[in-house]
N, C-alpha and C positions, 0 to 999 in steps of 0.2 A: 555583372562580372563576366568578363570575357574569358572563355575556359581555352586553359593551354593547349597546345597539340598533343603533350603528355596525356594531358586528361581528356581527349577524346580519343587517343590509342587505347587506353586504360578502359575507357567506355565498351569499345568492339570487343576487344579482349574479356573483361572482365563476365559483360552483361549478353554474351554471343549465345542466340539460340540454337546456333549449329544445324538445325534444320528443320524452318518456321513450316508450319501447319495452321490449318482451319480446321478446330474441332466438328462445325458443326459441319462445313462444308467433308470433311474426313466421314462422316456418320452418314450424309448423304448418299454419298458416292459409296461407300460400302452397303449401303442399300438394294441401288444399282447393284454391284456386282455380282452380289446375292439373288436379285432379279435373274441374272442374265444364267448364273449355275441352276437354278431348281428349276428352268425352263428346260436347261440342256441337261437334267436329269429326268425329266417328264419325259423330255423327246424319248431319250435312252430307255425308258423302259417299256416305252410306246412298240419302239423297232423291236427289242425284244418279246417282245409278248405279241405284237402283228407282225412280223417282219420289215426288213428296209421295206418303205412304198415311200414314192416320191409326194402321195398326197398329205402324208405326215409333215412334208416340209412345205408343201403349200398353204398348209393350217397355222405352220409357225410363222410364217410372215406376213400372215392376211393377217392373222388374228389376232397375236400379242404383239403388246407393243412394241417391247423389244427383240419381236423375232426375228428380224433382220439382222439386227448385230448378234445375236445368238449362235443364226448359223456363220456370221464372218467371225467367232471367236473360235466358232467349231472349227472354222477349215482356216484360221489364220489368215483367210485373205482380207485385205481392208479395205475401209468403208472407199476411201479416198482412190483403190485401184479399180474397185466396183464401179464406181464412177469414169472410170476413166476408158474402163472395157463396157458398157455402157455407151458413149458416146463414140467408138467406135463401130461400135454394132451398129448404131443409126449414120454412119459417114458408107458402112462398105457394103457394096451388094455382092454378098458370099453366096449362093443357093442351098450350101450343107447347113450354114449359118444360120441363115433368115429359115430356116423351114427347121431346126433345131429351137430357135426361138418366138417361135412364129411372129415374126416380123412385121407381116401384113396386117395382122390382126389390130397391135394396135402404134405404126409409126407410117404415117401415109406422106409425110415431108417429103417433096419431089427435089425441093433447090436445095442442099446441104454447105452452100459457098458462105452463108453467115451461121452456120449452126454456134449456138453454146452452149458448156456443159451443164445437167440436169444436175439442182441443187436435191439435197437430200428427200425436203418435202415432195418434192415432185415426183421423187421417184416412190417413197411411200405412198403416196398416193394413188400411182397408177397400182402398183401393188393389188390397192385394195379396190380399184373403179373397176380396173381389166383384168378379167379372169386368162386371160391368156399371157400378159404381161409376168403375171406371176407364175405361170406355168414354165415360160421360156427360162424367167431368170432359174427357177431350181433347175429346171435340165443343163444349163451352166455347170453347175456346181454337180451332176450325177455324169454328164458326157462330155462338157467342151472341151477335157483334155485331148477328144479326139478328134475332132475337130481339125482336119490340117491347117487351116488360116491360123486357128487361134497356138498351133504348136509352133506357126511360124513368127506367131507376131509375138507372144508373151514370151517372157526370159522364161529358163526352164524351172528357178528358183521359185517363180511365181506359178507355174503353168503345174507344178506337182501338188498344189494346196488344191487343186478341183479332181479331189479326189475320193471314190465313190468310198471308200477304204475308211477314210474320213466321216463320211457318213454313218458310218456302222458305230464304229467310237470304235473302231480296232487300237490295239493299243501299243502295238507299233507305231500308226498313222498319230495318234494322241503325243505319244514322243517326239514325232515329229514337224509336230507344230508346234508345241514347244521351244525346240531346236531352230524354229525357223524364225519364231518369235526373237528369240535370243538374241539372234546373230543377223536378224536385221539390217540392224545398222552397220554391222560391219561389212556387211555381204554389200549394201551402199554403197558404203565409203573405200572401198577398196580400188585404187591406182586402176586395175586393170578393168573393171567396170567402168572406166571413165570412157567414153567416144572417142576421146582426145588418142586412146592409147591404138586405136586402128589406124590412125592417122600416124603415127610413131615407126606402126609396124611396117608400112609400106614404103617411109622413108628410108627405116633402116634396111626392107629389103633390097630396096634398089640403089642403095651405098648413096645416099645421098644426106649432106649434111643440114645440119638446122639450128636452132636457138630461138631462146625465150627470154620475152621480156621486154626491159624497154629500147626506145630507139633514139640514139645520140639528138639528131635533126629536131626530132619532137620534143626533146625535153628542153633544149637551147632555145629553140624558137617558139613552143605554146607549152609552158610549164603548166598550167592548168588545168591542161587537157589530158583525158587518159590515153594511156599511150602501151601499155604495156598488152605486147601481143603473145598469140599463142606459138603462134609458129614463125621464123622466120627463118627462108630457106634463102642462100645456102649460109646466112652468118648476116652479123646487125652491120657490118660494115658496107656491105654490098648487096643489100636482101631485092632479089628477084622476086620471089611469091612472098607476100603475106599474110597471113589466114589468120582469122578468127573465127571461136566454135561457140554454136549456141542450141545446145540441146532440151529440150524442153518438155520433160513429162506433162507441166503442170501450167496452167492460167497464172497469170502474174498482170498485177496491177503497172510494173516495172516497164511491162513491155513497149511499152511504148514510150517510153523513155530512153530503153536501151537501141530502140533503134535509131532513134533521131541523134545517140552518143556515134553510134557507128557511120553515119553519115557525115557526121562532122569530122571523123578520124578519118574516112576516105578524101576529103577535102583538105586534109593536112597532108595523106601520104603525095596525093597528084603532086601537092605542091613543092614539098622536100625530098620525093622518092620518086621523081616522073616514071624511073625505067622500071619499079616493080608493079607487079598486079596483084591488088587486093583480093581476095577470095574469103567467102562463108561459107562453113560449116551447118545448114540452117535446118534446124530437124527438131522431130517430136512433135506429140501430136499438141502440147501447148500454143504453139505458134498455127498449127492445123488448124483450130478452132480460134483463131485472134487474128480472121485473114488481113484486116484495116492494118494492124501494124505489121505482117511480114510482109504486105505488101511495098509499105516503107522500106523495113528493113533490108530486101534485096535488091532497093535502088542503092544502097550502099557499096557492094560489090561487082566488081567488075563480073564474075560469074560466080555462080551460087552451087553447092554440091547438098547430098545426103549420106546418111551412111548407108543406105542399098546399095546393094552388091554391085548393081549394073553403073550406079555413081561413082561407088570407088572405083572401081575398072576405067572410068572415063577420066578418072583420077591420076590416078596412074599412069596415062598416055597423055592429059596433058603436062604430068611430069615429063614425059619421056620426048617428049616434044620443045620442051623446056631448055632443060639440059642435054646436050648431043651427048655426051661420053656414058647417058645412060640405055641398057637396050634389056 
């Protein structure tokens, strides 16, 4: 019998679990989290009864297993940014840096042009191989907020979780990684957090106009093709510069993909747009560490920008170069 559309509306409706669970996977994982609190209350009564000592938190992530995630629930910073400030540390030669982490001890990589990022295992493990490795990463987490590199390179949203305050289990700092936990995502996802929106501000500083989207030419002649851009200065009728942004915290299987898209969208502009110039936006330390494909990807554009400061400034003048009636 072949069941009506009635009666599979009637099925969702009627038979909906509203929100499906794994008992046994649910028991597991409350296992875990239960792990991860009576470790951070061992810690907590360790500090009080010895006071803060940084060897307390070299015991917790040498030795338990879940010590590591213990202290990134402690201080909210996650496993995935851990990773990410990690594989910076081994790109930059800082002196406050490397001798705050001892460096030398144990990352001797001279060539850093094909680095990639250290999976979790890896890094647990040096953890527990190199006593030194484990010594830098907790001074992370007691000093790198002072650190000038790392005030300059980490958002500040991110750069207030290495905080020693945190350590303590102060209960202000406890609030506020809660607070930070919370709003995560929205601290993400928010317009002015976007690159795009620097790129906005110096348009509008210097009175000059723009638009987004697609372009008449491309959609007439390669409907297929994607076309919708980020910026197009000064209007889709007449666009002089067109820019597209690609900001990259993170490794992406994609990428290589994306750039051989943008390649192909430069070789549509030449064609239908001879008089504008292509331009990227090509940033983040994803594409840092995937040099094979931005190496692709910047054959795409006529000239490549960052969002550093001394970038945008170059930015800026070749707007102003650009357009005459801007100064």
């Amino acid at each position: 019998m072949v069941e009506t559309n009635e009666n599979k509306f009637q099925t969702v409706i009627q038979k909906n679990t509203f929100y499906f669970f794994n008992s046994k996977f649910e028991e597991d994982y409350e296992g875990y989290v239960n792990s991860l609190k009576e470790i951070l209350l061992n810690v907590k009564n360790r500090i009080e009864t010895e006071g803060l000592k940084k060897e307390i938190f070299e015991e917790l992530i040498s030795e338990k297993e879940n010590g590591l995630r213990a202290l990134l629930a402690l201080t909210g910073f996650s496993n995935e940014y851990l990773k990410r400030l990690t594989t910076i540390i081994r790109i930059v030669d800082y002196p406050e840096l490397n001798k705050l982490v001892y460096k030398e001890k144990w990352y001797n990589e001279d060539n850093t042009e094909n680095i990639s990022e250290w999976s979790d295992n890896t890094i647990l493990k040096l953890i527990k191989d190199n006593e030194y490795f484990k010594k830098g990463l907790v001074n992370i987490f007691f000093e790198g907020a002072s650190i000038p590199f790392l005030a300059e390179t980490i958002p500040l949203f991110e750069l207030k979780k290495l905080s020693i305050s945190k350590l303590k289990f102060d209960i202000p700092e406890m609030i506020d990684t809660l607070i930070r936990y919370k709003e995560k995502g929205s601290y993400s996802g928010k317009k002015r957090n976007n690159p795009e929106t620097v790129i906005e501000e110096i348009l509008n500083s210097l009175n000059i106009t723009f638009e987004k989207g697609d372009l008449k030419e491309l959609i007439d002649n390669a409907p297929d093709n994607k076309r919708t851009m980020d910026f197009i200065i000064p209007n889709k009728k007449d666009p002089r510069i067109i820019i597209e942004c690609s900001f990259l915290a993170t490794t992406s299987s994609g990428q290589g993909d994306k750039s051989k898209t943008e390649i192909s969208i430069d070789n549509l502009i030449k064609e239908h747009y001879p008089k504008a110039k292509f331009i990227g936006f090509v940033d983040g330390i994803g594409w840092y560490v995937r040099k094979g494909d931005l190496k692709r990807m910047v054959t795409a554009y006529e000239d490549v920008f960052t969002f550093h400061k001394d970038e945008l400034k170059r930015f800026e003048e070749l707007l102003k170069e650009k357009f005459d009636n801007v100064r």
